[in-house]
N, C-alpha and C positions, 0 to 999 in steps of 0.2 A: 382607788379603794384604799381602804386604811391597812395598814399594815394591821399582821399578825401579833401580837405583843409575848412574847415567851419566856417565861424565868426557869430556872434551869435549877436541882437541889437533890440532893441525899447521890452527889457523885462526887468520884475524885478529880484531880488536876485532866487525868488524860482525856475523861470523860466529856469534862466540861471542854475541852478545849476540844475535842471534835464535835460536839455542839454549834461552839461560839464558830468554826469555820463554815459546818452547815447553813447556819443561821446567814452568815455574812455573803453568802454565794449564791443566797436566795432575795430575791429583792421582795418577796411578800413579807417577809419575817424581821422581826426588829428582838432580839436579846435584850437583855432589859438590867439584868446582874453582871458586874463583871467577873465574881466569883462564886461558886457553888454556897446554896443556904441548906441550913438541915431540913430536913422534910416535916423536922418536930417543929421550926419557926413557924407556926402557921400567922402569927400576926406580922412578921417580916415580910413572906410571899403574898401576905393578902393585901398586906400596902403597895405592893409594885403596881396591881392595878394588870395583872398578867389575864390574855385568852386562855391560852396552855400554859400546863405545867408539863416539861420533860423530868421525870423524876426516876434516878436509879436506883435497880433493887437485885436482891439475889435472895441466895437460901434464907441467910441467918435475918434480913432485915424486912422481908416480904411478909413475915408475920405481923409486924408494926402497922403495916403501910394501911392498912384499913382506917386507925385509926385515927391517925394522921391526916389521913384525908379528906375522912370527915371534917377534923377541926379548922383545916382548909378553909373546907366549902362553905363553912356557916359563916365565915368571916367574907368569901368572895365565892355568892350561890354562880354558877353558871362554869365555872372551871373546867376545863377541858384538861385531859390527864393522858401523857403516854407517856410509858414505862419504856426503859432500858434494860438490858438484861445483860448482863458481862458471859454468860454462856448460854446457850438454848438447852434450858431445863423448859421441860412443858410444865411440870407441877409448879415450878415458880411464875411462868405466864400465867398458867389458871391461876391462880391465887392472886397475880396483880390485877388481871382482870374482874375477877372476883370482887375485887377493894374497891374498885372503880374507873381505873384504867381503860380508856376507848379503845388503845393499841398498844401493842409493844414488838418491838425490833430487837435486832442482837448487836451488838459491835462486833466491827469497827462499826461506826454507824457513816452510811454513805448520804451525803448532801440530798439528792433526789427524794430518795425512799423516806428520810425526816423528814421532809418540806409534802410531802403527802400526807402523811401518820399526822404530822399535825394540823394539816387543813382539816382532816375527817375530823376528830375530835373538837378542834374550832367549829365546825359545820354539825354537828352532833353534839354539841356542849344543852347540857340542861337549863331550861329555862330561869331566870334569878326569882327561884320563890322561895329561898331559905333552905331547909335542910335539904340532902339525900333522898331520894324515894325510898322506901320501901323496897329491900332486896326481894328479889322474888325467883325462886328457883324453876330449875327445869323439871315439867312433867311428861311422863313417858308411861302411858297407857296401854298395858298389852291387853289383847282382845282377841277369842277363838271362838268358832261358834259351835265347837263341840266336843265333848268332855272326853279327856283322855288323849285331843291334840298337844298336850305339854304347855298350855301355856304358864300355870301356876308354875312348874318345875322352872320355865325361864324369866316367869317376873322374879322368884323367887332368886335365882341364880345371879341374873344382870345387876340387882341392887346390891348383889354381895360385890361382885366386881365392879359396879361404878366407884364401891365407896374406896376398896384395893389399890383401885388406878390414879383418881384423885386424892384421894383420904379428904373429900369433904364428908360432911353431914348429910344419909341419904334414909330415906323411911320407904317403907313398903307398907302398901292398903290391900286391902283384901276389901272390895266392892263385890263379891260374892256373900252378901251380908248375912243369908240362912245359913250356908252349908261348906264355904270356903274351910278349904285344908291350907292356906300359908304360913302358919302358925307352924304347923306339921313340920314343912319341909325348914323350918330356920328356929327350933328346939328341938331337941330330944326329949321335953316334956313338957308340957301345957301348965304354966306354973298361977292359975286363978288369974287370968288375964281380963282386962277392962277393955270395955270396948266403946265406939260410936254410943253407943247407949247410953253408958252412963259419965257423958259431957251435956247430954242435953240439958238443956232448961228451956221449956214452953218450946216456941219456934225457936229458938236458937242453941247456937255450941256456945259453950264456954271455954276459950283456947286453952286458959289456965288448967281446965282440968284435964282438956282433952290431950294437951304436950304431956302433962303429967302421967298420966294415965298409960302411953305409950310402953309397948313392950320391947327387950332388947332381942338381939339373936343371940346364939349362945355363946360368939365368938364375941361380942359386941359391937359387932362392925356394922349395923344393921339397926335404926328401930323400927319394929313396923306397930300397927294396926290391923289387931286378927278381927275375923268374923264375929259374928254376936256368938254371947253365950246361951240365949236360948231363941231361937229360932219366934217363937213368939211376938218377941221384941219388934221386931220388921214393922209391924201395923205402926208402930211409932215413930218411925223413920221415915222423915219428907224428903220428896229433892233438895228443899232449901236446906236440912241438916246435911246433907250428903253436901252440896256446895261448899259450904260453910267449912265445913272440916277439909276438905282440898283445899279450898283458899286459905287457910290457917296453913297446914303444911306446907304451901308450896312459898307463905311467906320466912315461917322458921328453918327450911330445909335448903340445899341446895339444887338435890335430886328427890323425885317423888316418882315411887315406880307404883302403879296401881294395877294390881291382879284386877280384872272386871268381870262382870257377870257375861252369861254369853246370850241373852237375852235383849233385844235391843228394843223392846217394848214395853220397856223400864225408866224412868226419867231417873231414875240413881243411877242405870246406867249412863246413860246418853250424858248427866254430868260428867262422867269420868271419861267420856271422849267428847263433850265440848271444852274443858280444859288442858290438853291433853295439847304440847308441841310436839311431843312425837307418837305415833297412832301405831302399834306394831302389829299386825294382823298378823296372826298364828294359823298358818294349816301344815296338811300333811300330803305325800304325795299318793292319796289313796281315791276313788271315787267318790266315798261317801261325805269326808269331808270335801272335796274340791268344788261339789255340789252345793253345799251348806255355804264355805265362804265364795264362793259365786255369788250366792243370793244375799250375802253380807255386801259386798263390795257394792251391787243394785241399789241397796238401802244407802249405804253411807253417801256414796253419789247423788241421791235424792236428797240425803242430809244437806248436803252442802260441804262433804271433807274434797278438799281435795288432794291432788298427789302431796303437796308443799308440806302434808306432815303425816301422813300415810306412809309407810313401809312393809312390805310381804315379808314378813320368816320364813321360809322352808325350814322346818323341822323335821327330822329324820330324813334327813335330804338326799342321805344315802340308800335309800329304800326304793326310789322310783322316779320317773323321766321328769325332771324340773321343765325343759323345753314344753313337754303337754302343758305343766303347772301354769308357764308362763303363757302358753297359745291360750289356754281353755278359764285361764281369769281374766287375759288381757292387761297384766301387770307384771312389771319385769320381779323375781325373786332378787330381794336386797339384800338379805344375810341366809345364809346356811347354817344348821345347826344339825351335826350326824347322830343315826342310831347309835345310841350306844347303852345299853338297856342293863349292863352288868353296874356300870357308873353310875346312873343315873338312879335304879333300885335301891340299890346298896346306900347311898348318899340317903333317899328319901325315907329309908326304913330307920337308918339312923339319926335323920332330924339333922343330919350336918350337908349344907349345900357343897354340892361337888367344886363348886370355885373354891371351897376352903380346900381342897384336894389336891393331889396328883397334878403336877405340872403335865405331865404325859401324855393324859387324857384329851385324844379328839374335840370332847367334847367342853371341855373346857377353855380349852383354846377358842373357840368358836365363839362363846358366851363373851369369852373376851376381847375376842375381836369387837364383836357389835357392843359394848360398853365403849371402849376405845372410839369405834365411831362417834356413837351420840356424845361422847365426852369433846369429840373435835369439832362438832357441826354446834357445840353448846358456845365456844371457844374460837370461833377458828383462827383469830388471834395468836392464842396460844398454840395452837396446831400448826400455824404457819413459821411460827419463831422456831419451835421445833425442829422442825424441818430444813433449818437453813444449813446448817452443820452438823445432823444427828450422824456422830459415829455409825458406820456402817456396824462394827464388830457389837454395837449393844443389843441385849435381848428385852426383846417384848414378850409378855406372858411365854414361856419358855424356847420361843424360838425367832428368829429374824423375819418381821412379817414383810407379805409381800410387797415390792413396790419402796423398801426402804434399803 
């Protein structure tokens, strides 16, 4: 088999030289530079004729590396990319990954684990058909099937804390297109907001207007996409506009959190959970709901969802026997989310989501957890780099979470 071909770039002396020993210890892999190239030479790297690129990054340089890599790839399409990271920052993994990076490790960097990182990226490298695909974010669909389970309160809350934890670019939809309140819960006041509606043109969106068009939260950590303004509107609205606008989003965005109707006899809906890599099913631990998403989980099974992106919320979880919840859906509860109905009022009356709030807050903490997850299962990459060294003494949304 032909060796590996690997050029090495945007490190220093020490970097490279645990590299070049990695490299030499491995008999798949052939180094290819004797000394480190900048990551901005994209016509130097792309004449070595390199599978992988090992390229190192930190805070201040990881904001480049997108672009950089780009200019890469158009010169040498099929490049394979893992990152280095001189300390395990997860925000600087997601962000290398993000750029295009297949893997990233921490230093020291051990012989083994390089000679792995860059077989997968070799073995996962893009086909040579010229540019970058098309980024395409992650969608996370929450879905309840009955009014007053929370689940606006947690799309609306989760999109604030995705965007907190990563500080990427995240939008929130309101697919409850009559009569959705998300607008409600992330301003303190409805300021003449445009909607789905008016991006259409005949069968189709218009991106340009529909990006545009986008409303902010009041914090601006957030844009989302409120319901129509007049209810009316609906007879106008196909599945293929409802498509169309998720696919738009989930290409401009990183994260796309979509409030859903709770109606699954809807093909606007059923877009926003066939697009949808994470499925969050919202109940409570009461009968009447437990009944409802029983006959949810029947349906989606007939769909064809299966567990691979399906997750249960227990909401108010502090209220009653999760164990029933779990025997009597036949789904284990993946996140908890507790009563906490003075926080969670008070937040929604004033239009400011409770993750802009009170570190202190039960229930905050919670929404952040499950952000934190989907952000590591988006990543795990970056999750794993994390993980190698993370200071015990650091805090996570206000406290030392479990298992770290």
């Amino acid at each position: 088999m032909d060796k590996i071909k690997v050029a090495g770039a945007g490190m220093g002396p020490r970097t490279f030289f645990e590299i070049r020993q990695a490299c030499a210890a491995a008999p798949d892999l052939q180094l290819l530079n004797d000394a480190p190239l900048p990551v901005e030479a994209a016509e130097r790297i792309a004449a070595l004729g390199a599978d992988v690129l090992v390229v190192a990054v930190d805070r201040v340089s990881v904001g480049a590396l997108r672009g950089a890599l780009e200019d890469v790839r158009r010169m040498a399409p099929g490049l394979g990319v893992v990152a280095v990271l001189g300390e395990p920052e997860i925000e600087v993994a997601q962000e290398a990954l993000s750029a295009g990076a297949k893997n990233v490790l921490v230093q020291p960097v051990q012989g083994d684990h390089l000679a792995r990182m860059i077989l997968e990226a070799h073995s996962a490298k893009e086909p040579a058909a010229g540019l970058l695909r098309p980024r395409q974010g992650l969608v996370i669909t929450v879905y309840g099937t009955k009014g007053g389970c929370g689940k606006t309160t947690i799309a609306a809350n989760l999109a604030v804390a995705l965007q907190s934890l990563t500080q990427k670019r995240v939008v929130a939809v309101d697919l409850d297109l009559e009569f959705g309140d998300l607008a409600v819960l992330l301003q303190q006041e409805r300021h003449g907001h445009h909607s789905l509606f008016d991006a259409i043109e005949g069968l189709d969106i218009v991106p340009e207007k529909l990006l545009a068009s986008l409303a902010q939260s009041d914090s601006g950590r957030v844009s989302f996409l409120p319901s129509l303004t007049d209810p009316v509107q609906l007879s106008s609205i196909s599945q293929r506009h409802v498509q169309h606008t998720l696919e738009t989003l989930r290409d401009a965005f990183d994260y796309v959190v979509i409030d859903s109707h709770q109606s699954l006899d809807s093909d606007r809906t059923l877009e926003g959970l066939d697009i949808a890599d994470v499925l969050l099913i919202v109940t409570t631990p009461d009968i009447p709901t437990l009944l409802k998403t029983g006959r949810a989980f029947d349906t989606l099974d007939k769909l064809g969802y299966g567990d691979q992106k399906v997750r249960l919320v227990a909401n108010r979880s502090n209220t009653g026997n999760l164990n029933y919840v779990e025997e009597y859906l036949g789904h284990k509860v993946d996140y908890r989310v507790p009563s906490n109905g003075t926080v969670a009022v008070l937040a929604a009356n004033k239009g400011i989501p409770f993750t802009e709030g009170s570190r202190k807050s039960d229930i905050r903490r919670a929404i952040f957890e499950l952000a934190r997850s989907i952000a590591q299962s988006a990543h795990p990459g970056a999750a794993a780099a994390a993980a190698v060294v993370r200071p015990p003494q650091r805090r996570w949304f206000g406290r030392v979470p479990r298992g770290a």
